[in-house]
PALO-255433 format. One record per residue (C-alpha): y, z, x; residue in one letter; residue number from 1. Coordinates in nm, 4 decimals. Each point is the difference from the previous one (the first is absolute). Layout:
+----------+----------+----------+---+-----+
!        Y !        Z !        X ! r !   k !
+----------+----------+----------+---+-----+
!        Y !        Z !        X ! A ! NUM !
...
+----------+----------+----------+---+-----+
END
This chain:
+----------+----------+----------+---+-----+
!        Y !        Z !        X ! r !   k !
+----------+----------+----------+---+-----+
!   0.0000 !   0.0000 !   0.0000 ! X !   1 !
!   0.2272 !   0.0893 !   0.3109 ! X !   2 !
!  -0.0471 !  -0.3293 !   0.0893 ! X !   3 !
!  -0.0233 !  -0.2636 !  -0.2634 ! X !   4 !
!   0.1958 !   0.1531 !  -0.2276 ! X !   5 !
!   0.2863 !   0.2061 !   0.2072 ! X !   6 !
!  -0.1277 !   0.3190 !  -0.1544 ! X !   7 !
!   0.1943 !   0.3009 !   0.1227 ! X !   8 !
!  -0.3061 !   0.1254 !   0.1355 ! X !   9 !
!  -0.0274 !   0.3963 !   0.1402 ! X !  10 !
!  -0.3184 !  -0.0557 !   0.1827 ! X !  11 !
!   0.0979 !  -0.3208 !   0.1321 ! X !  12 !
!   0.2588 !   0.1661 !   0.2123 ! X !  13 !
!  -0.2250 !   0.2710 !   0.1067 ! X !  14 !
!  -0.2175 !  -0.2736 !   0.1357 ! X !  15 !
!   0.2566 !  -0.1816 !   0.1355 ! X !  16 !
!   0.1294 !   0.2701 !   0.1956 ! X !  17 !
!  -0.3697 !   0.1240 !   0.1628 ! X !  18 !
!  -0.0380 !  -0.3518 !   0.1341 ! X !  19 !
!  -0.2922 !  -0.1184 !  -0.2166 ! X !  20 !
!  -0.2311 !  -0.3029 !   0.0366 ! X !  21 !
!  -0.0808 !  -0.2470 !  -0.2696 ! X !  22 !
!  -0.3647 !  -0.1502 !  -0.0404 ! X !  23 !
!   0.0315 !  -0.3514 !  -0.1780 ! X !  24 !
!  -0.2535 !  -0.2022 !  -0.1003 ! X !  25 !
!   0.0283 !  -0.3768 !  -0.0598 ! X !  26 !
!  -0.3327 !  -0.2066 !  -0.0857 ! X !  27 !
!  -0.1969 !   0.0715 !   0.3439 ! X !  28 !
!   0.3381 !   0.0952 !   0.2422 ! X !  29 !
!   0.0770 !   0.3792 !   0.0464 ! X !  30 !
!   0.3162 !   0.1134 !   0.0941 ! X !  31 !
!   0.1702 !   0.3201 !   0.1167 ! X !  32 !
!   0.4116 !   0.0187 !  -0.0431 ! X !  33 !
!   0.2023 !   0.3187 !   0.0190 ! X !  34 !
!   0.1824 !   0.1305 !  -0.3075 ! X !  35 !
!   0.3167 !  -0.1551 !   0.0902 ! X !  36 !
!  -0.1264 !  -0.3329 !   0.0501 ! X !  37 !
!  -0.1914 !  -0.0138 !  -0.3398 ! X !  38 !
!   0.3400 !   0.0895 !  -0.1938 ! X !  39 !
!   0.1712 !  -0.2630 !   0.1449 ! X !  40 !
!  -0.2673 !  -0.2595 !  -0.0877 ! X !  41 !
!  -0.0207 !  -0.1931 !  -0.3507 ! X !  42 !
!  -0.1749 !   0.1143 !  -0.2586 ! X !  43 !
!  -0.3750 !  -0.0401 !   0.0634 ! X !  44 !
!  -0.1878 !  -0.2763 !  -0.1607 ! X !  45 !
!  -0.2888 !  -0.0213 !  -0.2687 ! X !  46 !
!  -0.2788 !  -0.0459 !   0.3240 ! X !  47 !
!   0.1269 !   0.2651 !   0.2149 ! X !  48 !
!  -0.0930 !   0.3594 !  -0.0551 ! X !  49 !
!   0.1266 !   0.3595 !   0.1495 ! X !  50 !
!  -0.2747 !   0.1414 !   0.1547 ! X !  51 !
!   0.1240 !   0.3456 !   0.1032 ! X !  52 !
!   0.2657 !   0.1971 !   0.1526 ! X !  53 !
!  -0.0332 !   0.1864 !   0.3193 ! X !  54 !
!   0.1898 !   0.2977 !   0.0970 ! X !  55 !
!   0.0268 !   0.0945 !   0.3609 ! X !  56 !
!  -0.0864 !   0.3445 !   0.1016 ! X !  57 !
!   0.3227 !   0.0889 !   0.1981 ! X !  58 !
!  -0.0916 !   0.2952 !   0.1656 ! X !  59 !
!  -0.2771 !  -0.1612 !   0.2096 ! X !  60 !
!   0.2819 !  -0.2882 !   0.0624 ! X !  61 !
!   0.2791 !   0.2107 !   0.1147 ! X !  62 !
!  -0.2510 !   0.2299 !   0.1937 ! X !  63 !
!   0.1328 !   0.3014 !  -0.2401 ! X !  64 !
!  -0.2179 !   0.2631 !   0.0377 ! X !  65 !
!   0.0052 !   0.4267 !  -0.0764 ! X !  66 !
!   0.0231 !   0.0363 !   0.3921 ! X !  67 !
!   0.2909 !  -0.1809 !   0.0401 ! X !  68 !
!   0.4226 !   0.0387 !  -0.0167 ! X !  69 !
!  -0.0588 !  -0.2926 !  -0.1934 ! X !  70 !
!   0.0727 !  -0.0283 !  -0.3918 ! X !  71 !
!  -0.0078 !  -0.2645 !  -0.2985 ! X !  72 !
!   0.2929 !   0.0468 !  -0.2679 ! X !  73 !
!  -0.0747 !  -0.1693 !  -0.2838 ! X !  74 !
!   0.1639 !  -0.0138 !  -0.3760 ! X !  75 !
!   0.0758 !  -0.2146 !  -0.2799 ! X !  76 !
!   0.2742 !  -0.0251 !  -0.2422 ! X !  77 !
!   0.0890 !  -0.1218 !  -0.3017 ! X !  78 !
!   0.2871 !   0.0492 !  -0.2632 ! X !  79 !
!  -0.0368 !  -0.1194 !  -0.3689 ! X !  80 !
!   0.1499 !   0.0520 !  -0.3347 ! X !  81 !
!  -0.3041 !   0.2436 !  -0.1005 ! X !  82 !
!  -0.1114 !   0.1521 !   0.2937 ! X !  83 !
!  -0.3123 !   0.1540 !  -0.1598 ! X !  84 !
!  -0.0852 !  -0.3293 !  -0.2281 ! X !  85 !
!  -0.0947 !  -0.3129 !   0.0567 ! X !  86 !
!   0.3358 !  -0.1849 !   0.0420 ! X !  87 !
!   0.0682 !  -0.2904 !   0.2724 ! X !  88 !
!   0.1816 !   0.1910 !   0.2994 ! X !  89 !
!   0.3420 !  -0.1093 !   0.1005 ! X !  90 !
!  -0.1082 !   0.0262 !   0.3617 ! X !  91 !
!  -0.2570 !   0.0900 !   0.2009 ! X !  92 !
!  -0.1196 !   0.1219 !   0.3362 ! X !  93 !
!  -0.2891 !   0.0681 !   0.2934 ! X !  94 !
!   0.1043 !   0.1740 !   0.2935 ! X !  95 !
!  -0.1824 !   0.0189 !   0.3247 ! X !  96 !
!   0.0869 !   0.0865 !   0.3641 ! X !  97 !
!  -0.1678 !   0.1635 !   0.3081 ! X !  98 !
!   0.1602 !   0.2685 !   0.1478 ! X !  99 !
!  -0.0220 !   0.1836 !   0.2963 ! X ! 100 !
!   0.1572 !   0.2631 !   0.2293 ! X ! 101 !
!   0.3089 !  -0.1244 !   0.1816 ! X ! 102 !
!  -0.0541 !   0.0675 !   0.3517 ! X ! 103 !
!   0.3699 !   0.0638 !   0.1472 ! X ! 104 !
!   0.1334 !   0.1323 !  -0.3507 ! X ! 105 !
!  -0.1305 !   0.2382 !  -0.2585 ! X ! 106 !
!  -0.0111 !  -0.2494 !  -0.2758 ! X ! 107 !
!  -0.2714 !  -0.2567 !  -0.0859 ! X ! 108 !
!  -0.0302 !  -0.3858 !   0.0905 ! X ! 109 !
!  -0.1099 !  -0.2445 !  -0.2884 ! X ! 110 !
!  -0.2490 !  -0.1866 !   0.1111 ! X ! 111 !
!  -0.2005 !  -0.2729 !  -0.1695 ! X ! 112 !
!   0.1349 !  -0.0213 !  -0.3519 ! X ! 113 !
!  -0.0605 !  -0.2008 !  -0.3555 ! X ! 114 !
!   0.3044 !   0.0142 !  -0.2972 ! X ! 115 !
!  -0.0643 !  -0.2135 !  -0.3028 ! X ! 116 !
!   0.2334 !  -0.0828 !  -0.2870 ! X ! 117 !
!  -0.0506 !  -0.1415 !  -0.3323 ! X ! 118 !
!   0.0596 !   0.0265 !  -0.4001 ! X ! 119 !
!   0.4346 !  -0.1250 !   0.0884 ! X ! 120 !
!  -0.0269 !  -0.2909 !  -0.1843 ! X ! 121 !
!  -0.1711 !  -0.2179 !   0.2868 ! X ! 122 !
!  -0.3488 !  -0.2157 !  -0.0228 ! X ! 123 !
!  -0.1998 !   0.2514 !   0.1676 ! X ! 124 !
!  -0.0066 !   0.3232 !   0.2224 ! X ! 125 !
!   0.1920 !  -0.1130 !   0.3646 ! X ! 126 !
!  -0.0336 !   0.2211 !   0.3647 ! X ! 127 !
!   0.2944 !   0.1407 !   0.0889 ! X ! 128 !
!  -0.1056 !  -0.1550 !   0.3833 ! X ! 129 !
!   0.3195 !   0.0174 !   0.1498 ! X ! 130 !
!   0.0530 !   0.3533 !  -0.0886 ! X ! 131 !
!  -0.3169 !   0.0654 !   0.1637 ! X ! 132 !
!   0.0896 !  -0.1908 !   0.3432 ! X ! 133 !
!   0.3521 !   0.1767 !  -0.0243 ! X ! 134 !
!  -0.2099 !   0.4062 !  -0.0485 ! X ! 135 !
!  -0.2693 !  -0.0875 !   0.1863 ! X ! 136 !
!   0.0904 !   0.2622 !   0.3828 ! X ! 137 !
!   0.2748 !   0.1577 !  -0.1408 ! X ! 138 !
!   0.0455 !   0.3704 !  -0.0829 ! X ! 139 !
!   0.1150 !   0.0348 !  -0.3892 ! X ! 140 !
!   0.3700 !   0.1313 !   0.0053 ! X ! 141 !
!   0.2797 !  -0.0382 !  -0.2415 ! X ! 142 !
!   0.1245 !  -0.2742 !   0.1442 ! X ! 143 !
!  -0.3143 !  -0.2264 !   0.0967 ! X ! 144 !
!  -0.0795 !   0.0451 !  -0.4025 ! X ! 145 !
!   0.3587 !  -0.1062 !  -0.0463 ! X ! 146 !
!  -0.0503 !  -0.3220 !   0.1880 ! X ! 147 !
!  -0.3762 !  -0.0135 !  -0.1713 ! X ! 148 !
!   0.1570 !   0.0079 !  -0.3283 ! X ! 149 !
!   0.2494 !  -0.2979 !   0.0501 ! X ! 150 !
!  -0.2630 !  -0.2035 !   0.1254 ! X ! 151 !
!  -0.2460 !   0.0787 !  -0.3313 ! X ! 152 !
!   0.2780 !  -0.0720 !  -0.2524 ! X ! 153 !
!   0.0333 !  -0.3436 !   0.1859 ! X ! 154 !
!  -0.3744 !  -0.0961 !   0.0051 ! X ! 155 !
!  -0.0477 !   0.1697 !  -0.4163 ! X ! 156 !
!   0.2201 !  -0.2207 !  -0.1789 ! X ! 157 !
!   0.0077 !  -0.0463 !  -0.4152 ! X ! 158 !
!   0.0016 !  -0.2681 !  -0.1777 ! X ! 159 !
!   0.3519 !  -0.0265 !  -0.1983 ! X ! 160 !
!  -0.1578 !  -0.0057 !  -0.2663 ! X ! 161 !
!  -0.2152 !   0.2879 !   0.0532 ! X ! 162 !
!   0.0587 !   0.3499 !  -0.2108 ! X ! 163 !
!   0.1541 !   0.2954 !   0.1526 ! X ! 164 !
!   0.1083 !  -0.2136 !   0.3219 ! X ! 165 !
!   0.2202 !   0.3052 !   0.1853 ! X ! 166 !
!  -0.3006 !   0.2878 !  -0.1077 ! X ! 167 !
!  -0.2870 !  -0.1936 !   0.1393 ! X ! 168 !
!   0.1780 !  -0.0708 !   0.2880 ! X ! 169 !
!   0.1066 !   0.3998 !   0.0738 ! X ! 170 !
!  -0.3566 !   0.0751 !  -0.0929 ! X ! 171 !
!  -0.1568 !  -0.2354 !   0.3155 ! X ! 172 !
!   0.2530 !   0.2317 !   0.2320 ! X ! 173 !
!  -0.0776 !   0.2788 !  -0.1695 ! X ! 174 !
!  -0.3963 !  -0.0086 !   0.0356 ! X ! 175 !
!   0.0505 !  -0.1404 !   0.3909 ! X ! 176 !
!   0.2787 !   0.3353 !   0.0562 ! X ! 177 !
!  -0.2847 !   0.2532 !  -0.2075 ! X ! 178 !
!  -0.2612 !  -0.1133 !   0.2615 ! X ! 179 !
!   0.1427 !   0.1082 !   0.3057 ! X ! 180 !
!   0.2238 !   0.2452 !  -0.1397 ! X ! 181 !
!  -0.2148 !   0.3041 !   0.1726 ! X ! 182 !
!  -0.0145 !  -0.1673 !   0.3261 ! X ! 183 !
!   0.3476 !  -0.0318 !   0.0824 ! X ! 184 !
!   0.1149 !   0.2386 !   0.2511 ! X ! 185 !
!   0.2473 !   0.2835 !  -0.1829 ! X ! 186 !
!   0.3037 !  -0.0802 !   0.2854 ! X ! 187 !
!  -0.0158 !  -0.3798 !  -0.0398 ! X ! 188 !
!   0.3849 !  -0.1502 !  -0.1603 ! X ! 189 !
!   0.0321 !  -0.3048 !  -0.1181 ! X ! 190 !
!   0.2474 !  -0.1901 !   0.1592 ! X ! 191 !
!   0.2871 !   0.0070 !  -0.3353 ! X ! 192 !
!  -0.0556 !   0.4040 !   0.0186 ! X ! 193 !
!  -0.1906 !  -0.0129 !  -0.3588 ! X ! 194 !
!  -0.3389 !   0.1585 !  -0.0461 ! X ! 195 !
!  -0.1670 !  -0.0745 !  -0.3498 ! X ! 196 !
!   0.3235 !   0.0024 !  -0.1772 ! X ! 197 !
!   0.2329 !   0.2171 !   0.1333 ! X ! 198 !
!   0.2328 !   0.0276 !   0.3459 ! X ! 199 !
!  -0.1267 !   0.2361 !   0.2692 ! X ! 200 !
!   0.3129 !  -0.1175 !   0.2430 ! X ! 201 !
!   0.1992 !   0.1028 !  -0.2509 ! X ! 202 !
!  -0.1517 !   0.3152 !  -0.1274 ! X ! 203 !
!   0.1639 !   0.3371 !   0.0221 ! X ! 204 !
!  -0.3577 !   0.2034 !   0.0293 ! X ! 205 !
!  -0.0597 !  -0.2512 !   0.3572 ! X ! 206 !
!   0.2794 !   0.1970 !   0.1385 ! X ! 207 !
!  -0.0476 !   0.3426 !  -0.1332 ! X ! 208 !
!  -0.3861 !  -0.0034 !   0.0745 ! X ! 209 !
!   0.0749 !   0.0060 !   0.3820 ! X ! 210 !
!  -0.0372 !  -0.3568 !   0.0211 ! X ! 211 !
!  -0.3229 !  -0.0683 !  -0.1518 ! X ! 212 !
!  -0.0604 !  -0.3039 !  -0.1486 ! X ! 213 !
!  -0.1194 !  -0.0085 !  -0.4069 ! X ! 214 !
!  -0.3568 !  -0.1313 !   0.0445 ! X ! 215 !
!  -0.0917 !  -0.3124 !  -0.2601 ! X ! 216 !
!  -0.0236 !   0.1201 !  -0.3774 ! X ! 217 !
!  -0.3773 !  -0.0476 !  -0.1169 ! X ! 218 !
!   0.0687 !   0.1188 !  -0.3568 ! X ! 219 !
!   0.2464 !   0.1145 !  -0.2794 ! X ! 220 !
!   0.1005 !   0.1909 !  -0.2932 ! X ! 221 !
!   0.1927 !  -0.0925 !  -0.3043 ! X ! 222 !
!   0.1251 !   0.2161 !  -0.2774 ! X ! 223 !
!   0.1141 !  -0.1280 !  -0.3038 ! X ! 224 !
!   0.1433 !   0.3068 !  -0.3024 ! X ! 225 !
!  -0.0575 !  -0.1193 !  -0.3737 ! X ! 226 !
!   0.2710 !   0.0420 !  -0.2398 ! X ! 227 !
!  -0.1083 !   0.2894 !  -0.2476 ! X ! 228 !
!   0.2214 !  -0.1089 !  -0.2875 ! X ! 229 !
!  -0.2604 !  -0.2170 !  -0.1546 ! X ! 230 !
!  -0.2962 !   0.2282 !   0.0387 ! X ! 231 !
!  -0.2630 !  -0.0976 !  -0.0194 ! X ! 232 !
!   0.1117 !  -0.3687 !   0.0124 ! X ! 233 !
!  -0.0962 !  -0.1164 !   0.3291 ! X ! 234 !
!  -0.2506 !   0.2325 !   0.0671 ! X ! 235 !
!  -0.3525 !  -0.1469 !   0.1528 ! X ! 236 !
!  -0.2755 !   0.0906 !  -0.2221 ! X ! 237 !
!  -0.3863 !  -0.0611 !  -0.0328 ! X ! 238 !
!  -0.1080 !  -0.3215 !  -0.2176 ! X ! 239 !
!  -0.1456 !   0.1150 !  -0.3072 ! X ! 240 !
!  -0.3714 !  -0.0977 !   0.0810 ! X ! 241 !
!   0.0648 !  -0.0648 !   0.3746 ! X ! 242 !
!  -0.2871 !   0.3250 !   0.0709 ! X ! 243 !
!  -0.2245 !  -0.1914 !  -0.2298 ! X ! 244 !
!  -0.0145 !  -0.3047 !   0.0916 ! X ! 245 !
!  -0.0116 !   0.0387 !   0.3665 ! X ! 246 !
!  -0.2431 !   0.2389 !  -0.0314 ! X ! 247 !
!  -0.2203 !  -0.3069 !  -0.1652 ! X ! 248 !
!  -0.0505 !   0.2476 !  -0.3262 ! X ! 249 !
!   0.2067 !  -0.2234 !  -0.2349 ! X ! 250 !
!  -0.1815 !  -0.2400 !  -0.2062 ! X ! 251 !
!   0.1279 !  -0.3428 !  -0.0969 ! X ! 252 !
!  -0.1539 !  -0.2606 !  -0.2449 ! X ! 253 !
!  -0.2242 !  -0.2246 !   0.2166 ! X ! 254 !
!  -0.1741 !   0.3916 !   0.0620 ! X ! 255 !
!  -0.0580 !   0.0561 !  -0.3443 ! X ! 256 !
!  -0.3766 !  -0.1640 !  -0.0641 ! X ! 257 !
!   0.0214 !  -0.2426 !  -0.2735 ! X ! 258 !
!  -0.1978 !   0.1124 !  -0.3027 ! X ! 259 !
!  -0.3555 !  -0.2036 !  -0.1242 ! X ! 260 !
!   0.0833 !  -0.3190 !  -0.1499 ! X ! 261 !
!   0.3536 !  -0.0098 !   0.1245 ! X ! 262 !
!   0.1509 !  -0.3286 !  -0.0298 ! X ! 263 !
!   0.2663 !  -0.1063 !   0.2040 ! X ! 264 !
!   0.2917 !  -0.2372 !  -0.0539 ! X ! 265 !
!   0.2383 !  -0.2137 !   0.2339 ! X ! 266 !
!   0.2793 !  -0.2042 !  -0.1310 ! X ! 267 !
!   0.0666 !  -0.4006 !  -0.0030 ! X ! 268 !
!   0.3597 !  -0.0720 !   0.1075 ! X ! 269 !
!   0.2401 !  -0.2893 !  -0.0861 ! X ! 270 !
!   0.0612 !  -0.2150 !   0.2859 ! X ! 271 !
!   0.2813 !  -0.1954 !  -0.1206 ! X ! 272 !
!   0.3153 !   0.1397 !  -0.1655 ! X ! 273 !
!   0.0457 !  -0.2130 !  -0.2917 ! X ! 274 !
!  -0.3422 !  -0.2195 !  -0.1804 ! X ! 275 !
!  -0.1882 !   0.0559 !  -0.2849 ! X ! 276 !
!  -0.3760 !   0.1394 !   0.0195 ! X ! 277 !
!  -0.2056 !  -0.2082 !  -0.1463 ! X ! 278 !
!  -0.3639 !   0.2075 !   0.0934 ! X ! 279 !
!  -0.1719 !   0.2046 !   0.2984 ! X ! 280 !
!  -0.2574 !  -0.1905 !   0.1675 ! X ! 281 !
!  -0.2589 !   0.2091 !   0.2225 ! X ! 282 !
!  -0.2545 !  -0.1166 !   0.2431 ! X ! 283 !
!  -0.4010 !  -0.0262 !  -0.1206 ! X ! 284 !
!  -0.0286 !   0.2347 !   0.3008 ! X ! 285 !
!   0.2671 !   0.2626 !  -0.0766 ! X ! 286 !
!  -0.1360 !   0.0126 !  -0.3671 ! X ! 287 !
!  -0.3764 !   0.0814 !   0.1775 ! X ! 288 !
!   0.1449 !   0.2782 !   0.1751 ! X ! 289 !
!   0.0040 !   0.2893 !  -0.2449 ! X ! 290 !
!   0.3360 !  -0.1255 !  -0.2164 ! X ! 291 !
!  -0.0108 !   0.1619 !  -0.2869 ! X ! 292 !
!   0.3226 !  -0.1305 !  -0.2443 ! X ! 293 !
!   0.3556 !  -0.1941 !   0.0547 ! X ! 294 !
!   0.2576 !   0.2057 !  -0.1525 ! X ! 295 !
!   0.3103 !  -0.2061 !  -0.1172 ! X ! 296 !
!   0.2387 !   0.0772 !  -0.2652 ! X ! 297 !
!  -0.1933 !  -0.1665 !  -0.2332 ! X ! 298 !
!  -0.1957 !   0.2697 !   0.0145 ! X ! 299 !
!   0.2877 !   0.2634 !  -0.1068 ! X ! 300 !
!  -0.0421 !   0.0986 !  -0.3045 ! X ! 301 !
!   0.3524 !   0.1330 !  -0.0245 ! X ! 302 !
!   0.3117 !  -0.0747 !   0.1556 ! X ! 303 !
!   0.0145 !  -0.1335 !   0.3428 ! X ! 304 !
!   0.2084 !   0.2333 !   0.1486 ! X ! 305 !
!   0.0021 !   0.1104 !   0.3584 ! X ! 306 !
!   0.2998 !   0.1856 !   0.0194 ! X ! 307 !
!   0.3627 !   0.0812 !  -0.1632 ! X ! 308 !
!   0.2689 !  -0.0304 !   0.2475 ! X ! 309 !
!   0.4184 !   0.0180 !  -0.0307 ! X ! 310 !
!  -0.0453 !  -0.3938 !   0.0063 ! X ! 311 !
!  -0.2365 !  -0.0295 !  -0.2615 ! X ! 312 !
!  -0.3638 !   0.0180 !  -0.0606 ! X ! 313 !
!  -0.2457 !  -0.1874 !   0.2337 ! X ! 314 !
!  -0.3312 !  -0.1330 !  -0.0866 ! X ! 315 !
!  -0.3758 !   0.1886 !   0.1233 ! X ! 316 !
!  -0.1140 !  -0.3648 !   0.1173 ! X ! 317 !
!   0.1646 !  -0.3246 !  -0.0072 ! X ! 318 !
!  -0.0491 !  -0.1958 !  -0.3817 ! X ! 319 !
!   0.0437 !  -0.3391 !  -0.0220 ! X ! 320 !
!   0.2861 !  -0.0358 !   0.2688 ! X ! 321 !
!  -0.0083 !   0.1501 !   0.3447 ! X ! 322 !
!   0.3136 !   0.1787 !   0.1091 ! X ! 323 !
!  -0.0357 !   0.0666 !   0.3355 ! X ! 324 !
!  -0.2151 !  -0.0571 !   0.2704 ! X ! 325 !
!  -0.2112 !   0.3117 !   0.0407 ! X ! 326 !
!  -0.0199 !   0.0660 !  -0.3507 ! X ! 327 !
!  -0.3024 !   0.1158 !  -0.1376 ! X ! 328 !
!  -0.1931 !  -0.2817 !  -0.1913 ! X ! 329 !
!  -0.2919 !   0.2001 !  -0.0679 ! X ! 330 !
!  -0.2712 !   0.2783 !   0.0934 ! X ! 331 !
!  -0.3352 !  -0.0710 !   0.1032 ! X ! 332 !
!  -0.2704 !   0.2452 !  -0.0216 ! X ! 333 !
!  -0.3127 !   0.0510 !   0.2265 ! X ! 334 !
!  -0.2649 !   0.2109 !   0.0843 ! X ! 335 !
!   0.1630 !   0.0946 !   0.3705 ! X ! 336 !
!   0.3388 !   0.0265 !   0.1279 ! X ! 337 !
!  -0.1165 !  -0.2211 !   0.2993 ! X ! 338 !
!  -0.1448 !  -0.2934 !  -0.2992 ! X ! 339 !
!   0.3234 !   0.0312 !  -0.2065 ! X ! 340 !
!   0.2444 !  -0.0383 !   0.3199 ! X ! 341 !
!  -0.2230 !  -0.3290 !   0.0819 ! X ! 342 !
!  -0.0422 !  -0.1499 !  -0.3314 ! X ! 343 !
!   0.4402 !   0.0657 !  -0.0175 ! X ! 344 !
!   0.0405 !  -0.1790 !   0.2992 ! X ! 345 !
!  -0.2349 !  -0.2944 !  -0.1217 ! X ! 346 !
!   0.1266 !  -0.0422 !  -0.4036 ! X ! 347 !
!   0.1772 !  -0.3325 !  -0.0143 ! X ! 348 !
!   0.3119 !  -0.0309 !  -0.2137 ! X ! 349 !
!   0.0627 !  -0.3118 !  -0.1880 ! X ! 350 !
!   0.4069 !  -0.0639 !  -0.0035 ! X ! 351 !
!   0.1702 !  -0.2159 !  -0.2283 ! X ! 352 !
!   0.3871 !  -0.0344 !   0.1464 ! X ! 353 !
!   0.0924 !  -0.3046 !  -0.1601 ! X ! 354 !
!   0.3103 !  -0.0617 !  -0.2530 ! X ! 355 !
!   0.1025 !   0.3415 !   0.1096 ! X ! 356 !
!   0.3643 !   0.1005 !   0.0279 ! X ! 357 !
!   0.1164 !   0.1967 !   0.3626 ! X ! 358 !
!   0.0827 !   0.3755 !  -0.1064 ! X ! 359 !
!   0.3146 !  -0.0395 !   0.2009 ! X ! 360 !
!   0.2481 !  -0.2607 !  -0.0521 ! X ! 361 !
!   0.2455 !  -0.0580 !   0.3208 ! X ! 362 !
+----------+----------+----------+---+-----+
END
């Protein structure tokens, strides 16, 4: 889906970033790509078939073992409207770097090191490989991120006509900054005298703390007072039901057992706006499958009345004359939900639409 269809794929990014090889089959010819190179490619064809996906084991690769000063950072990100549901991200991330003791400083080198973007309104998931070659010896400091940052807003770039163009965008530096946050060393400056939002040149607790630098912010605290007047307007309160139903004690209607000899029903729908009916056809084979009755309202033996309305009162199913397209034309009536749904979907209408007059004159 990452692939063919420019899917804002979460796993495709993960795999992206770990380096992963592609198996592809095509008649008798194997083939082994990385990640990268089959996201570039055009869609696959009808004769060619992904065989599997291999993930490298990076500790064996980068040597990485419990003896050693040597450690593997790895995260992933990812931002969306509904964090906890199943919504398409606006960005997303995979993090990965090497990093080791620095031997002439206290802080730590980045060594190796994998960042992967995707979900900004490109094709598919990109590396971040300048970034990489830029990080890649260096000590983290205020300053390197700094420069790190201005090169990954030029390499993630949005679409114009992409959603949210200036929030994606912060979120790319903000993931990249969040990674190597811990490592920076606590008397590092950038060079404008800023340190995650605020001026440490120009700071009146630098000079009344003896001189000591304030080390980089890693988190924050924001209080906001309600206004009382409209008590309890405002106030955050459970959903009535929320215990309930995430609790998976609630039950709906499809949990309710249907009772012996249920029928069930589905309904035929118009599918122009303005033609007379003039009779429900349904396939031999729909009529095999357990139909029980076409309901029309023919069969009314009152009024056909749906509903009463400010504008008037609108018919239960559609008479002689359709109104709409959508409206009901009639019920049909089977032995299964599953019959009646496919028996709906196969009734044939026959339409007369000629010598009519347009409902609209312009």
């Amino acid at each position: 889906m990452a692939q063919r269809n420019h899917f804002p794929s979460d796993i495709a990014t993960v795999l992206l970033a770990v380096s992963s090889l592609v198996n592809l089959m095509n008649g008798l010819k194997s083939e082994e790509i990385t990640m990268e190179e089959f996201l570039r490619r055009h869609e696959l064809d009808s004769k060619s078939i992904l065989v599997s996906v291999k993930i490298p084991n990076w500790d064996r690769i980068m040597s990485i073992s419990l003896g050693t000063k040597m450690k593997l950072l790895f995260e992933t990100y990812r931002v969306a409207p509904r964090p906890l549901g199943n919504a398409l991200p606006y960005l997303n991330a995979t993090l990965m770097a090497k990093i080791s003791r620095c031997a002439s400083s206290n802080g730590m080198v980045v060594g190796d090191c994998r960042f992967a973007f995707g979900a900004y309104g490109t094709k598919h998931a990109i590396r971040a490989t300048k970034v990489e070659e830029f990080l890649t010896g260096k000590v983290p400091s205020v300053d390197v991120l700094y420069e790190a940052v201005k090169l990954l807003r030029s390499i993630v770039v949005l679409d114009d006509d992409t959603s949210y163009l200036a929030y994606r965008s912060s979120l790319a530096a903000g993931f990249l900054f969040e990674f190597f946050s811990h490592l920076v060393e606590g008397n590092a400056e950038s060079p404008n005298g800023y340190v995650n939002g605020y001026s440490t040149l120009m700071s009146p607790a630098r000079h009344l703390d003896h001189g000591k630098v304030s080390t980089l912010l890693t988190s924050g605290k924001q209080e906001v007072e309600l206004n009382k007047q409209y008590h309890p307007v405002g106030e955050p309160i459970a959903k009535s039901g929320a215990v309930i139903q995430a609790s998976g004690e609630v039950v709906y209607v499809d949990d309710i057992p249907s009772p012996t000899n249920c029928l069930h029903g589905a309904f035929i729908f118009s599918t122009k706006p303005l033609a007379r009916v003039k009779g429900i056809e349904l396939k031999p084979k729909s009529v095999a499958d357990g139909v029980n009755a076409v309901i029309s309202f023919k069969d009314i033996l009152g009024e056909n009345l749906g509903i009463k309305t400010g504008f008037g009162p609108e018919p239960l199913f559609a008479d002689d004359f359709t109104r709409c397209t959508g409206q009901y034309i009639a019920l049909l009536v089977a032995d299964t939900q599953k019959h009646a749904d496919m028996a709906a979907d196969l009734a044939v209408v026959d339409y007369d639409m000629e010598n009519l007059e347009p409902p609209i004159y312009l």
